[in-house]
GUFI-870078 format. One record per residue (C-alpha): residue in three letters; z, y, x. Coordinates in steps of 0.25 Angstrom, whole numbers, plus 5000, padded with zeros to 4 digits. Example, Ala and Ser with C-alpha at 12.3 -4.5 7.8 and 13.67 -1.06 7.14 Angstrom:
! residues 2
ALA503149825049/SER502949965055/
END
This chain:
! residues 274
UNK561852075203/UNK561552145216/UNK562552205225/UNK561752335227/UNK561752365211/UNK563252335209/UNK563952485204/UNK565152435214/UNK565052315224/UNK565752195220/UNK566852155230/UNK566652005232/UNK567551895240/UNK567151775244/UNK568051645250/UNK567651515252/UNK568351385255/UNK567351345268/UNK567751465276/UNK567251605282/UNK566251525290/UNK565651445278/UNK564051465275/UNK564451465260/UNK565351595260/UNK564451665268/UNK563351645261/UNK564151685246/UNK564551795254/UNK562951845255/UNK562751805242/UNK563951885238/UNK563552005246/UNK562452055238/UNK563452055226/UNK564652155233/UNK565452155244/UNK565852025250/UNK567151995256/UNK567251845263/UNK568551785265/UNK568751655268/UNK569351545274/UNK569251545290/UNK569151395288/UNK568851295277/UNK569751275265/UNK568851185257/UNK569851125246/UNK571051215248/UNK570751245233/UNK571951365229/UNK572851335242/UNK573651465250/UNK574051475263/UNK575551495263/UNK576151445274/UNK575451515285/UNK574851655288/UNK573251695284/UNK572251755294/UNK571351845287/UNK570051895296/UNK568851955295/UNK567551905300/UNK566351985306/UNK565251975298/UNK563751905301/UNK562752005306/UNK561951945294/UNK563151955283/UNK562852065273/UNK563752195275/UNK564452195262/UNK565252055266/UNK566552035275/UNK567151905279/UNK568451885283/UNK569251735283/UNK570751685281/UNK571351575286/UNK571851515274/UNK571151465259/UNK570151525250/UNK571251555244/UNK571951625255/UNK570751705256/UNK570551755242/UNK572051795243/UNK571851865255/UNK570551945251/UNK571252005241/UNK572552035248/UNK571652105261/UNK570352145257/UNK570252155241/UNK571752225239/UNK571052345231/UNK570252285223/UNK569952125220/UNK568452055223/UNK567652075211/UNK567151905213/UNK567651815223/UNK566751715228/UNK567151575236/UNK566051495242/UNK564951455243/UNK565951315246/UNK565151215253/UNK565451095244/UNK565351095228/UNK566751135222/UNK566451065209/UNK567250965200/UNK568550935208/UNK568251005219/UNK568651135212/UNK569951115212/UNK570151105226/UNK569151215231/UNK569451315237/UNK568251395237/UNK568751405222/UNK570351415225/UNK569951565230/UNK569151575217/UNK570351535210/UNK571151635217/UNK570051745214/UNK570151705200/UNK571651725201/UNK571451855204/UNK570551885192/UNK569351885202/UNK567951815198/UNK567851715208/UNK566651605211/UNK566651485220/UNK565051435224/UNK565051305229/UNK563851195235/UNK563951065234/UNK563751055247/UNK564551035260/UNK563751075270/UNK563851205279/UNK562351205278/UNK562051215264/UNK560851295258/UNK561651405251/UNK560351435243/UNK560751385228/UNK562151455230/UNK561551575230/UNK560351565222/UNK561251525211/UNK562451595214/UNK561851735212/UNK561451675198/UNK562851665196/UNK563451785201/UNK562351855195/UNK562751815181/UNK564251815183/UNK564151965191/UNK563752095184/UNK564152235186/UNK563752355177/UNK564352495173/UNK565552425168/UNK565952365180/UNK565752225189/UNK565752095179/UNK565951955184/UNK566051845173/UNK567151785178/UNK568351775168/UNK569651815175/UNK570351665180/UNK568951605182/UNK568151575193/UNK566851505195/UNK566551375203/UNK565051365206/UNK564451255213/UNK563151245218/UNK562251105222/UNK561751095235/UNK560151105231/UNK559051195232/UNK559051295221/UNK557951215216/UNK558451125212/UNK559751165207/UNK559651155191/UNK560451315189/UNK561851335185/UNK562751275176/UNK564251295171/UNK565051175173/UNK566351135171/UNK567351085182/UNK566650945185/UNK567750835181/UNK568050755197/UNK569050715206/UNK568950665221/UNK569250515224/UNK569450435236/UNK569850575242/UNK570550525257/UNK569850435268/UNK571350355275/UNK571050355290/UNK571750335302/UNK571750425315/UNK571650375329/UNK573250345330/UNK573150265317/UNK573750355308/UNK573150385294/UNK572650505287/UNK571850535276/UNK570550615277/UNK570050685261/UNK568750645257/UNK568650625243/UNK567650585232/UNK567350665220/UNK567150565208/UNK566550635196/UNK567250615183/UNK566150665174/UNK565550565167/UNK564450635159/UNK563450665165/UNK563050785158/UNK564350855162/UNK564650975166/UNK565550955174/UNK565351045188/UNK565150925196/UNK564050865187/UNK563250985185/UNK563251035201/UNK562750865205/UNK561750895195/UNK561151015204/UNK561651135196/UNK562551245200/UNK563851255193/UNK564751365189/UNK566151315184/UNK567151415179/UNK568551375183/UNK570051445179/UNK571151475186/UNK571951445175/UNK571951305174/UNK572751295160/UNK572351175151/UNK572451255139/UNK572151135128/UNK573251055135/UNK574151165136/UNK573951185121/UNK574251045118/UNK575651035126/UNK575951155118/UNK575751085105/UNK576450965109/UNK577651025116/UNK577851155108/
END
């Protein structure tokens, strides 16, 4: 898929939950860019595990920012003071009131959003809100905290990805996303060597442990300071369990819901209640 080929450009946005400054968003954003037209908006500041939250009780600022000498012309960037969320919504309130984004991107997220750290993400809250709004949405990930990271698998394999996902012929643009889903893809933090390819995975089964260090400031008052643990509770080792497969030096695609319904269960309080 190439930009110059599409019959109409594709109108891409992409957040993050690192902020405008993160090396991750801007490099999506130059991946992105040779798929349509990019529009960043992100956080001003990190928001790392502000999962879904709003900001309610106190106004937004919304600016743009002046682009890089080197950024590609078809990407704008712009920041909010407030969530992943916060940006999504304002996005679409400000810039996309015409017509939606045809893919929301979040990302690239310096830290792997696997297992239990999905459900706290915010890189894919604003996934969840795209796919609220019935638009295909993907969150990249590294399994890596650092601000330095070689970016290189991310793209080689996300253009994989977005290749298979994205087509566009006489009929239209076609993204395989199926309305109220959105995609979590994590990606190691290896050479693309020695990455074993892509796998589809399920939510790895995890939680956090041992998640607060007790300390005392100077004036001998406590606080608590999150740290955390993640304890894996697959124990097969053959899993597939996202976790599992992305230590095991593949990338991973998980599709997620918005609609979070157990339906087996919901089936069987009906037969015992009804």
């Amino acid at each position: 898929m190439n930009f110059d080929t599409m019959n109409r450009p594709m109108e891409i946005l992409i957040t993050n939950d690192d902020g405008i400054q993160a090396r991750g968003i801007r490099t999506l954003a130059q991946l992105m860019s040779h798929y349509g037209n990019v529009t960043v908006v992100a956080p001003k500041y990190g928001q790392s595990g502000k999962g879904t939250a709003l900001t309610m009780d106190e106004p937004l600022r919304f600016s743009p920012v002046p682009n890089d000498p080197d950024t590609a012309p078809n990407i704008r960037f712009f920041w909010v003071e407030g969530s992943p969320v916060d940006c999504v919504k304002m996005a679409i309130f400000e810039l996309f009131q015409d017509r939606l984004p045809d893919l929301l991107m979040s990302g690239i997220n310096h830290g792997t959003n696997s297992s239990a750290a999905s459900v706290y993400s915010g890189t894919l809250g604003a996934c969840q809100e795209g796919a609220l709004y019935d638009i295909p949405s993907i969150g990249f990930s590294i399994d890596s905290h650092s601000p330095n990271v070689d970016f290189s698998a991310v793209t080689h394999f996300g253009k994989i990805i977005l290749d298979r996902l994205i087509r566009q012929d006489e009929t239209g643009l076609h993204i395989d996303i199926k309305p109220g889903t959105y995609l979590n893809v994590n990606f190691p933090k290896l050479p693309i060597d020695q990455i074993k390819g892509i796998r589809l995975a399920r939510q790895g089964r995890g939680q956090w442990i041992q998640e607060f260090d007790k300390r005392q400031d100077p004036h001998g008052r406590t606080y608590y300071w999150m740290c955390g643990l993640f304890q894996s509770l697959e124990t097969d080792p053959a899993a597939d369990g996202d976790h599992v497969l992305l230590q095991d030096n593949w990338v991973t695609l998980v599709p997620h819901r918005i609609d979070n319904t157990d339906y087996a269960e919901l089936e069987r309080y009906r037969k015992q209640w009804e």
